[in-house]
N, C-alpha and C positions, 0 to 999 in steps of 0.2 A: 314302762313308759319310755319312749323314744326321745332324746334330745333333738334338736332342732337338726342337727347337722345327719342323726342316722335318720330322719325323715326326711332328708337331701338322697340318700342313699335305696329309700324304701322303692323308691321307682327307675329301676335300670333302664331307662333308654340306650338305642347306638347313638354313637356320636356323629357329629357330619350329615346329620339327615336334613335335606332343606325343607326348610321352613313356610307353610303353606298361609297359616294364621296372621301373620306378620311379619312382612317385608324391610327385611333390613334398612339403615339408611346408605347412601353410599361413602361415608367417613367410614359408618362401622366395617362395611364389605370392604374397602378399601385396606383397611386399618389391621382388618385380620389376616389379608391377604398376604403368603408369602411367594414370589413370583408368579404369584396369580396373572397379574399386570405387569407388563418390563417394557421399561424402554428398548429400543435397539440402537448399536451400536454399528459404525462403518468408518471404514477408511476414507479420508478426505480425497477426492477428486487429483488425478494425479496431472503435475503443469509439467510438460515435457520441455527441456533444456533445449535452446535453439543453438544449433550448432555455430551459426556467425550472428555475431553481433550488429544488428541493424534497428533501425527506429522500427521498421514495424517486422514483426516474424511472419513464418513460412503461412500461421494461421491467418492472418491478417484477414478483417471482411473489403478491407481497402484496395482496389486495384493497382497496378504499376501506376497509370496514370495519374491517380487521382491521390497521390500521397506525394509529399517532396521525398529526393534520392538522399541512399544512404552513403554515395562514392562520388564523386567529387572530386576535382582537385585548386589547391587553393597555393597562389604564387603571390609576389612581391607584386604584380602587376594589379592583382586582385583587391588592396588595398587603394584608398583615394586619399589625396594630401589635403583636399577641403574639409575633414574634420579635422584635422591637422592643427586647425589657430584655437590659440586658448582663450577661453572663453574669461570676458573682462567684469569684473564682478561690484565697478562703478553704477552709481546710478546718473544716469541723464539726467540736469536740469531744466525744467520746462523752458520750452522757446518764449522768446519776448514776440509778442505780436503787433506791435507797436512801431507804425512805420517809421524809418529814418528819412531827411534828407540827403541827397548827395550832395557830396563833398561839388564844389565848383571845379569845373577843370583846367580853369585858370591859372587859379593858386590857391595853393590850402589852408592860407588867413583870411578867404573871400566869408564872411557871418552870414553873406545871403546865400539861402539853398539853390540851389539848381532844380528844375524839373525833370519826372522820370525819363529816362528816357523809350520812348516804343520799344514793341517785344524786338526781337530777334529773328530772323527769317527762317521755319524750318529749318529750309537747303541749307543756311548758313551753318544750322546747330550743328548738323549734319558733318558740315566738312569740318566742322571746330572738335564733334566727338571721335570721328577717322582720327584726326591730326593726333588730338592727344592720345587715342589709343596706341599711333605707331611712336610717337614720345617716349610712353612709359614701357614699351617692348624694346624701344634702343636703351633704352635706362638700366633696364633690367641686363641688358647684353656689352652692362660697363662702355656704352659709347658715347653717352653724355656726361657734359662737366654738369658740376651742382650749379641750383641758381643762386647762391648768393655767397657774398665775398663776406671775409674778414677785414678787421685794419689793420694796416703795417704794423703797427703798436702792438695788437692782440698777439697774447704769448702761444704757442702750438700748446693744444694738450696732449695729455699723458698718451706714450708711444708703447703698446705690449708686444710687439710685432719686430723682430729683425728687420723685415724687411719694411723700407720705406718705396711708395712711389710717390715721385712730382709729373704732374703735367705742363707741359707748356703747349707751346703749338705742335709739336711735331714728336718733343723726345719726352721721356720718361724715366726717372731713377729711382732705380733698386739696387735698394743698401750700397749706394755712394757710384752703382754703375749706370751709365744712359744708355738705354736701347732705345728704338724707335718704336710707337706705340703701338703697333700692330704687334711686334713681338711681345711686350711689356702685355697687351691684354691676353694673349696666350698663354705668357707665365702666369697671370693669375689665375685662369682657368682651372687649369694642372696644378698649382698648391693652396693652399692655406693659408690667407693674407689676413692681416688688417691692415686697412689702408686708410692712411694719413692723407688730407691734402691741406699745404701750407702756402705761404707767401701771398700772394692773389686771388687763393682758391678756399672754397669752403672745405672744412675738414667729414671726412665721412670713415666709419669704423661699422669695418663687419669682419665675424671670424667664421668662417667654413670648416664644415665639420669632417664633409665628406667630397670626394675628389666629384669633381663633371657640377657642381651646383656654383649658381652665379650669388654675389654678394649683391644684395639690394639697397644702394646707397639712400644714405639715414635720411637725406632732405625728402625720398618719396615716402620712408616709410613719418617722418613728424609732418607730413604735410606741409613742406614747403617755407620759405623763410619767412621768420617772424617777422625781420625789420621790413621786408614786402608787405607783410597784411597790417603792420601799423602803418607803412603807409598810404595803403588801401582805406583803413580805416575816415571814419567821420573826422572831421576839421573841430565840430561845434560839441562838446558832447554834452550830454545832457546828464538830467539830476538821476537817471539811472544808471547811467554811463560811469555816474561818479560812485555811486553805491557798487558797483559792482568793481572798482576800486578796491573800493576798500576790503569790501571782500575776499579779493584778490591779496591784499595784501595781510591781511589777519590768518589767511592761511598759509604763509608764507614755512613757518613754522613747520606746518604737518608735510609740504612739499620738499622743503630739505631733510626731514625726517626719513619720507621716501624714496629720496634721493641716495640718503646711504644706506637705506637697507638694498636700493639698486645695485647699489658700489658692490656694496659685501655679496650678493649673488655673484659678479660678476667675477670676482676673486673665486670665489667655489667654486662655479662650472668654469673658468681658466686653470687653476690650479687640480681639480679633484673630478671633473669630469670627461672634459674633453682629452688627459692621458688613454680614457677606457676605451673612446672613443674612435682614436688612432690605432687601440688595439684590435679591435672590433673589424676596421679598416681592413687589417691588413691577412685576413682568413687566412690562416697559416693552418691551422688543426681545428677539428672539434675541439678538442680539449680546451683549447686557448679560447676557443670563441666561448665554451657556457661557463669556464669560469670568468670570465673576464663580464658576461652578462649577469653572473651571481653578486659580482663585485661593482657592477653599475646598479643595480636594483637593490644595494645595501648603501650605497654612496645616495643615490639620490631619494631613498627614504629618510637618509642621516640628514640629508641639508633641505628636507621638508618640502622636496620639488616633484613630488608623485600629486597623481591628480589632472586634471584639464583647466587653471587657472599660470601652468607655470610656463614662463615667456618663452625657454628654448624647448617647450614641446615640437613642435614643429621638425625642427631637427634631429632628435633622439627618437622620433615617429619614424621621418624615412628611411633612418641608419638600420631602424629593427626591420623596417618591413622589406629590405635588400636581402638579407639576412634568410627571409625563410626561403630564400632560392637554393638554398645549400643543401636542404632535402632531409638533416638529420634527427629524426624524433623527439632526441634528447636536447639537442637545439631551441627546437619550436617551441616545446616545454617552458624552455626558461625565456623565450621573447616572448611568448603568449601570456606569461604573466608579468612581465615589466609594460607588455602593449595594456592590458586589463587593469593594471595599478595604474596606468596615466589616464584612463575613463574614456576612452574613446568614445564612437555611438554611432550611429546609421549603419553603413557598409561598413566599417571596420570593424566595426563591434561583432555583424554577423560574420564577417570572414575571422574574425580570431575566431570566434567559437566556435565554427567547421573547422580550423585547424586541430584544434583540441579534440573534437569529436572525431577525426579520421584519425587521430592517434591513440585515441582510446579505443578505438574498435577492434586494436589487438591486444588478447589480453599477457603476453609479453609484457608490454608495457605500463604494468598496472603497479608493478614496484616503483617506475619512474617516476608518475603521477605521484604516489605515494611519499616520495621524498622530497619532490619539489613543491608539495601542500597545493595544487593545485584545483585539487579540490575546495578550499576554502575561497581561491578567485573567483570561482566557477558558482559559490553560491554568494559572495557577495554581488553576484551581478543581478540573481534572480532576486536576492534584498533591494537593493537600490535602484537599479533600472525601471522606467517605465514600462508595466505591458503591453500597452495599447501600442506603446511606439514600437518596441523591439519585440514582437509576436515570434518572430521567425529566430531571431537570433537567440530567444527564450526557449526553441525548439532543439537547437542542437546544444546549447547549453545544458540543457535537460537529458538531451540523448547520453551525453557524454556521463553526466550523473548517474542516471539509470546504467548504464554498463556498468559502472564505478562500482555499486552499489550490490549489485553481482557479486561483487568479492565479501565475502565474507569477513577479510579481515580489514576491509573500511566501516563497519557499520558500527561500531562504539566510537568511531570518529567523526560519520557522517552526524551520528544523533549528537555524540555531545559539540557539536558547530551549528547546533538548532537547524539540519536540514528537516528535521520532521516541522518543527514550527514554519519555518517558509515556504514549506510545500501547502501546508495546509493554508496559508493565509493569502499565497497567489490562487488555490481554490476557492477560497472566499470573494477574491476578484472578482475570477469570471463569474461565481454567481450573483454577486450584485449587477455585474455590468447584464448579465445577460437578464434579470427580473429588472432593470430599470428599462431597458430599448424593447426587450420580449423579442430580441432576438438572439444567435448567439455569437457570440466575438468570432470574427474570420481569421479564421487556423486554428481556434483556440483547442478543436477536438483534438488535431494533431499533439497539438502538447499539453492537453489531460491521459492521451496514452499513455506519455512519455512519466509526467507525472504520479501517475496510478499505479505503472508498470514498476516505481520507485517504490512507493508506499507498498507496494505487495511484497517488495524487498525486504524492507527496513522492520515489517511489525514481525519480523522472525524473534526480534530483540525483546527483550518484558518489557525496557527501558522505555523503548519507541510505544510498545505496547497503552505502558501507563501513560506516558505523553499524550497520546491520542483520547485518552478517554479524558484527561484533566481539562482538553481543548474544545472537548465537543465536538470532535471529530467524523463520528460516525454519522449525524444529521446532517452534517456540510457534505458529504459521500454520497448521499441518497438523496440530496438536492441535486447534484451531477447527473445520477443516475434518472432522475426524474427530467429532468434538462434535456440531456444526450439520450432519450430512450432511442431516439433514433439510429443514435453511433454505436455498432455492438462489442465494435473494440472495447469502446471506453465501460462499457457495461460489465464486457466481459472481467477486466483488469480488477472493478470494482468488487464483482463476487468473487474473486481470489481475495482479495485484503479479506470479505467479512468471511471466509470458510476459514481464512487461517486465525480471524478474530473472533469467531464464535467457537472456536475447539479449546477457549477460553473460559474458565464459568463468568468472570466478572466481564468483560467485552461481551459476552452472549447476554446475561440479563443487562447490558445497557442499548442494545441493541434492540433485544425484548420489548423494553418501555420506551422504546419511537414509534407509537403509533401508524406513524404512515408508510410502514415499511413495508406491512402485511401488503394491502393493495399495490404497492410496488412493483412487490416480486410477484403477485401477480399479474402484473401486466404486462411483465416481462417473459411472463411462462406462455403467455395467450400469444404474444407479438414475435416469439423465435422459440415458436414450439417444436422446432426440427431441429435447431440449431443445439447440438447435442453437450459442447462442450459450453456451451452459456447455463443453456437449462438446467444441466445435471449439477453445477455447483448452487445454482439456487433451491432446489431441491434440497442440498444438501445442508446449507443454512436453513432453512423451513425446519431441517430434521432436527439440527442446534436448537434451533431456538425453543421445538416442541418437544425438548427431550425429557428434562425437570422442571416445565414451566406451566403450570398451571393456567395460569392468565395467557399465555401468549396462545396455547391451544383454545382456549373460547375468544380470543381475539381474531384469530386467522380465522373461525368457524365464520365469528361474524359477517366478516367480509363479503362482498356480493360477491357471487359465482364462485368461491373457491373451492365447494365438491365438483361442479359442473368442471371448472380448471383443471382440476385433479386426475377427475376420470376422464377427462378427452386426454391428459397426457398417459394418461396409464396407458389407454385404446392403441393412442399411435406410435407409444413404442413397444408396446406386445406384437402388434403387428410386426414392424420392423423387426423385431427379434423372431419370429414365427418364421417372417418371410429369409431372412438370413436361415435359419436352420433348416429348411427345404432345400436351399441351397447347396449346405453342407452334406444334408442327406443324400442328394444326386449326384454329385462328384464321390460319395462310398470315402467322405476326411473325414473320421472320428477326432472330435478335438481333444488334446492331450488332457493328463489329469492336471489341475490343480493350476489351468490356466490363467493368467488375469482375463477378471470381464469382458467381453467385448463393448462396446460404446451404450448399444441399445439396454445390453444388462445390465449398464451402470446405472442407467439412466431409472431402470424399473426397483434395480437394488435398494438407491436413497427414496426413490418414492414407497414403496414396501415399509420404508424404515418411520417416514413421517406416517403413514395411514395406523401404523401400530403407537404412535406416540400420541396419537391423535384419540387412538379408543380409549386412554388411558383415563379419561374428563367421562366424567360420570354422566352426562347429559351427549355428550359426541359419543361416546362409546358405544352405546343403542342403537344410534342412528344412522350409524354405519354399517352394525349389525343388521339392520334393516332395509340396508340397499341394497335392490337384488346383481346392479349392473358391478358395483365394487365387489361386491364379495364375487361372483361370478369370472369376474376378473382374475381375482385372487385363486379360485380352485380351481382357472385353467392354466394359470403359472403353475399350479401344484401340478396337476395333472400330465402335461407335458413336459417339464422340468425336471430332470435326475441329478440328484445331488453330486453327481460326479460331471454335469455337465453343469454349473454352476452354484458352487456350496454355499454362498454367502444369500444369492437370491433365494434359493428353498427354505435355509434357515430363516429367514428374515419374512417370508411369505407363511410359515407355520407360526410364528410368534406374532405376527400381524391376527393372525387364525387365532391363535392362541387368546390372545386380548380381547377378541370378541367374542371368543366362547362362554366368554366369562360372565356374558348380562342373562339371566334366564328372563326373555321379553319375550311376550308372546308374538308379534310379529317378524322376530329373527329367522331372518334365512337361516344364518347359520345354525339355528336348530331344529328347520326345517329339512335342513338336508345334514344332519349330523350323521345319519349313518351310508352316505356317500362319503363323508370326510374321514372318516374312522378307517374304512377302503383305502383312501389315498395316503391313511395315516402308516399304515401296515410297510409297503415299502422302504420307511424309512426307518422303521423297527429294525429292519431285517438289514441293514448298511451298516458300513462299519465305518459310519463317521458318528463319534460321538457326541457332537453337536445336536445332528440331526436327531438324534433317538434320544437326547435329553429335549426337546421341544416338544416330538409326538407324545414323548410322556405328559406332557405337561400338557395338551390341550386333551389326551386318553382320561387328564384330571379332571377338569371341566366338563367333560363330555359326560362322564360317566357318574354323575349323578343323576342322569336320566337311567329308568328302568332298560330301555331297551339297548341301552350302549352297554349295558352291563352284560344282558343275553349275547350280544355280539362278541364281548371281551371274552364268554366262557365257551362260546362256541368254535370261536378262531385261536383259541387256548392263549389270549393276547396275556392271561394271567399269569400264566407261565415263566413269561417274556420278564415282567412285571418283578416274579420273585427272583431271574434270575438277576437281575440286576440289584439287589441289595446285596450282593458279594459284587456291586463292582468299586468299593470303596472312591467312591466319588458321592460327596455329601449332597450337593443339587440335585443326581440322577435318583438316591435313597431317596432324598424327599420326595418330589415326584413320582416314584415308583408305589410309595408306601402310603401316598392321599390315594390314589387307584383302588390299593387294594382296601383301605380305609371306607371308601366307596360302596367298595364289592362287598363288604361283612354287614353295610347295612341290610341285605338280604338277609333271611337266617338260613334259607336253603345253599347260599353263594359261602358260608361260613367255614366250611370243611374243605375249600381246595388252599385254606392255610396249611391245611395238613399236607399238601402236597411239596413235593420239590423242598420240604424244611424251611419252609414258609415262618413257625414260630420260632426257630431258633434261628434265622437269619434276621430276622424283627429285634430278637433279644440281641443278638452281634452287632447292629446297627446302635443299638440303644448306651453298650458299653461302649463302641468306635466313639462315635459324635454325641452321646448324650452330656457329656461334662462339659463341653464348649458351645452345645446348639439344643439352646432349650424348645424351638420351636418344633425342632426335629424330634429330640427326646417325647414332648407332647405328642405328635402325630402319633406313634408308635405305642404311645401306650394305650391313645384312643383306641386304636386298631386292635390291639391286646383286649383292650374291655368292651368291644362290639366282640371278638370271638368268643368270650366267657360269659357272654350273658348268661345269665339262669342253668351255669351250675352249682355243684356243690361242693368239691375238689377242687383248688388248682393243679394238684399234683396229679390228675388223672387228665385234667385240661390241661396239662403245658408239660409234664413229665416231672421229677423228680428234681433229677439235675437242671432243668432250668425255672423250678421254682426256684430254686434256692440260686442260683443268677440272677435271678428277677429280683428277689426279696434284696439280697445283699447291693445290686444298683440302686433299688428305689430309697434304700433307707442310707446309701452313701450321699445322695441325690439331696436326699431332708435333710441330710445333717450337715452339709454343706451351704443351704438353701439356696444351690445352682435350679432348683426347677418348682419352688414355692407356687410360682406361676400359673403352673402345670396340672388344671384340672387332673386331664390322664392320669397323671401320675398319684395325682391325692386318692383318686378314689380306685383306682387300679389295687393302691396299697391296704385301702381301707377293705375293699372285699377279698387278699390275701390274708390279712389279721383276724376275718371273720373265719374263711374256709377253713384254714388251719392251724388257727391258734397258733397266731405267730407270737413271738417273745416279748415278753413287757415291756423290755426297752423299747421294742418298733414301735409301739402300741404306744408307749409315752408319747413317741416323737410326731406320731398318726396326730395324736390330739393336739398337738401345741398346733402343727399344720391347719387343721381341719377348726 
């Protein structure tokens, strides 16, 4: 009576035979498979380093014309003094609209109003706006007295000035001497006055900071005397007149309040600013001039006068902008940030930031930058500033970043200053601005190059890396790219950031799950199908993201047109590569061994690589098999392609081969023409790149559970090839070599070329190398073992002496260890050794606890 398990054993089938009755599922085929299915793998698209630093490089799809210049030169002249006034951070109270009468002209105790009087005559205005314009040009040129007097009584105020002038008719004194006043306004030309005026005259106080600038007397800048515009004023007032009194005077309080916080500025910049000032003046050295500008941009942060609200901007504006005529990098450096810490805007804002960008464009200077943190001014601008206003000056500021960012050892400084957050969030701009108008901001391409060209920088860091995904990054990049399909710069820029973010696993499935990407990048593959350096990195993302992703391969299938996409790009760079090697054929240039790609081969490389990632989906993988124009494709790359004329493309076109050999579908080309492939498989048997001949092995797998690839294998003596390589102690090539012959023993006539070449004791070598660490392998090999031994009666006349008892002592080190419990093979390989020869009660124990 038979137990259950030797009625397991009553029916020796081979192993490996496919199964005609019942069709696997594909988890199970899957699941069993070892390198049946592989992804492929390739080097990411190589960005060549642009020898000089410019907003756009030598690839640029931009013409000279039609891009702003990267050379330039920017002078003291280059700057305007009308951003210069600082901006007053009052608010205006509403105008009364409620007309007055005039005062009578009589006299100004008359209660009865007067009527308006008629307009004004044009011509009159006319010659009344000339008059006062050459007024205030002699005012300005110290040739008018002020209009309004003091009384005798009234005491002089405070004197900060050596020097004193008076005026009378004719003379003038300075510090206790009379000159005549022609000379007297020359000396103040030429120095640094405040100037007093006492006795008769109104007093006016201004101090010069820098020689050749005129002192603007105080009566034009308060608008003229007050005891004139009370006299001006209404006679009658009224119940408003009085409320605004009072007014007046309840604020009396908050008015002297800032009155002496006037005072105390006016002691700081005497005392603490205008020293540096003088120094500044007097260009003696570099040295002198950038520290002395270190030590005004530490003064005037200390006394809280950075900014465009602070009174003597104006003057610490021109003094800097005289200053960049001197020409010295290190110089500009430190004015460009004391000019950017007082906020400038319109023209100055873009000339500081050409200054900086023409100085960043050597990279020399990238330690200066470095110590003068001028990187942190440069991105507090793209923080604060408006875009819409400053477009351009958001372009060289950017430029200047993007070099920056080049250096590798700014990049744990750029991220931790949140450049990654303000880059991403000025893209969020323009894509709002440009979905709200549906058009897109003018320049704004120019500076997503600039911008893009930066992030392709920065995500080399994990830092930046994780950044970008916490922010949602990757969707605001492909709304860009959806935007600008048109710009191929900006496109291009973009599929550098995701090839360097999808060789990523976590940036590749976040990328995965954006649905809208797939159609994307195809429309980018249809719209610059030539364009080899765009293409081929999207390609090469395709291949990321179809590598380990189940979903994103039946997501991309989905897509309209993306075989049609696929295959028009395969067609027209086969061509292109075809037609290049005709070329090379008629000029008698063998290209060297072991050259990088050429363009067209890169471009076919990553495509090869997705079509194989792509078979790997149990539903795509048939139906790729089932295109005559792709696979066709595929065995004319084989075909004319020698692994020594590019190894990575052959490889990569055999494992694509490979992954579809693998569906037994009755409509398959490819096993329709398997033994044309079997043909083309043979040369690469025969090379001695081992790549190549562990691939042919592995698709001679697949192949050869057909009958007639097996006639072919025994004909072409491929078996041979087969056993020799189970002494080539490389664990992939055994495997592969050993499913072959695994194959071949399903025959029982194909069963005796084991005997050939030590076919069974290279199976038994293989089993002791790799059986203790690779149970898959140990299986294989013993299957193989019990398809040779079917239906005899010996093993020791079936496998010899000395390696039964190799055999017996592996299988029962095997069970006793239970490294290969797993291991059908191995169970029942052991179980018909215990019967043949009455193996030892111990094995026989261990047979049963197994079994």
């Amino acid at each position: 009576m038979l137990s259950p398990n030797d009625k397991k054993l009553e029916k020796l089938d081979p192993f490996y035979r496919p199964s005609v009755s019942k069709q696997k599922t594909s988890a199970e085929i899957i699941s069993e498979a070892r390198n049946a299915l592989r992804t492929v793998r390739t080097q990411r698209p190589l960005t060549p380093r642009e020898d000089q630093r410019k907003l756009f490089g030598s690839a640029s799809s931009r013409t000279p014309e039609n891009r702003p210049p990267s050379s330039f030169s920017v002078h003291a002249s280059s700057f305007e003094s009308s951003d210069s006034k600082p901006i007053s951070g009052a608010r205006l109270s509403p105008l009364e609209l409620k007309p007055k009468a005039p005062a009578s002209p009589a006299t100004e105790e008359d209660p009865c109003p007067s009527f308006p009087k008629p307009p004004v005559d044009p011509a009159k205005i006319r010659r009344i706006s000339s008059a006062r314009a050459r007024l205030f040009r002699a005012a300005s040129q110290g040739a008018l007295l002020p209009d309004r007097t003091l009384p005798p009584t009234q005491p002089k105020k405070r004197v900060e000035s050596k020097e004193t002038v008076m005026m009378g008719d004719s003379m003038v004194k300075i510090n206790g001497i009379y000159l005549p006043e022609s000379n007297a306004l020359g000396h103040l030309k030429s120095h640094p006055l405040q100037l007093t005026y006492d006795g008769d005259f109104s007093e006016i106080k201004e101090q010069e900071m820098f020689k050749g600038a005129t002192p603007l007397p105080s009566h034009l800048r308060s608008g003229g005397d007050q005891g004139k515009r009370r006299s001006r004023a209404s006679s009658c007032p009224s119940s408003s007149d009085q409320s605004r009194l009072d007014t007046k005077a309840g604020s009396k309080a908050d008015l002297q309040e800032k009155d002496t916080e006037i005072e105390v500025n006016e002691v700081f910049w005497n005392t603490r600013i205008i020293p540096i000032l003088h120094e500044l003046e007097k260009k003696e050295n570099i040295e002198m001039l950038c520290a002395a500008c270190t030590q005004l941009h530490h003064t005037l942060e200390e006394g809280s006068m950075l900014g465009n609200r602070f009174k003597r901007r104006t003057i610490l504006l021109k003094t800097l902008y005289k200053l960049v005529d001197v020409g010295s990098d290190l110089l500009s450096l430190k004015l460009a940030k004391i000019i950017l810490a007082l906020k400038v805007s319109g023209k100055n804002l873009l000339n500081v930031c050409k200054l900086i960008f023409k100085i960043s464009r050597s990279e020399k200077n990238d330690s200066l930058i470095q110590n003068d943190s001028i990187l942190e001014s440069l991105l507090e601008v793209l923080r604060s500033e408006g875009l819409q206003a400053n477009t351009e000056a958001f372009l060289y500021c950017m430029g200047a970043i993007k070099f920056i960012s080049g250096n590798p050892g700014f990049l744990n400084e750029m991220i931790g200053k949140g450049a990654v957050e303000i880059l991403l969030n000025l893209i969020k701009q323009i894509n709002e601005i440009t979905e709200k108008s549906g058009t897109c901001l003018p320049n704004s391409g120019h500076l997503l190059v600039q911008m893009t060209a930066t992030l392709r920088n920065l995500v080399d860091s994990p830092l930046a890396r994780s950044k970008l995904l916490s922010i949602s990054a990757l969707p605001q990049l492909c709304t860009v790219m959806g935007q600008y399909t048109g710009d191929k710069d900006v496109c291009t820029n973009i599929a550098r950031i995701f090839s360097k973010l999808t060789s990523y696993h976590d940036c590749c499935v976040a990328l995965a799950n954006y649905s809208r990407c797939y159609a994307l990048f195809l429309n980018l593959i249809n719209k610059y199908q030539k364009k080899q350096d765009l293409v081929v990195r999207i390609v090469f993302i395709l291949g990321n993201l179809t590598a380990k992703n189940n979903q994103a391969r039946e997501q991309f299938c989905r897509e309209k047109g993306s075989f049609p996409t696929l295959l028009s790009l395969f067609h027209t760079f086969y061509e292109l590569d075809l037609h290049s090697r005709k070329h090379v054929e008629e000029g008698d240039e063998r290209p060297p061994a072991r050259r990088p790609p050429a363009q067209a081969e890169d471009v076919l490389i990553k495509l090869t690589r997705v079509l194989a990632n792509l078979a790997i989906h149990p539903r795509v993988g048939p139906a790729i098999a089932a295109h005559p124009r792709i696979v066709g494709l595929l065995l004319a790359t084989l075909e004319y392609k020698s692994i020594d004329d590019c190894e990575e493309l052959v490889i990569n076109t055999t494992a694509t081969i490979n992954n579809l050999s693998y569906y037994q579908v009755k409509n398959s080309v490819i096993q329709d023409k398997k033994l044309y492939i079997a043909e083309l498989l043979i040369k690469l048997l025969v090379s001695n790149n081992m790549d190549g001949i562990l691939e042919a092995v592995r698709v001679f797998g697949n192949l050869s559970q057909d009958h007639d690839i097996c006639n072919f294998i025994v004909q072409k003596n491929v078996h041979k090839f087969m056993i020799a390589l189970l002494d080539a102690k490389h664990q992939d090539i055994c495997f592969s070599a050993c499913g072959v012959l695994l194959n071949l023993t399903v025959d029982k006539d194909k069963r005796v070329i084991l005997k050939e070449e030590g076919g069974i004791k290279k199976l038994v070598d293989c089993l002791r190398d790799f059986g203790p660490t690779d149970w898959q392998l140990a299986c294989l090999v013993c299957k193989t073992l019990w398809n040779f031994s079917e239906n005899i009666t010996s093993a020791s006349s079936c496998f010899g002496v000395e390696t039964t008892d190799t055999l017996l002592a592996l299988l029962s080190s095997f069970l006793g260890s239970c490294m290969v419990l797993a291991s059908a093979g191995s169970r029942l390989l052991l179980a018909a050794l215990s019967v043949w020869d009455s193996a030892s009660p111990l094995l026989l124990a261990q047979l049963s606890v197994c079994l």
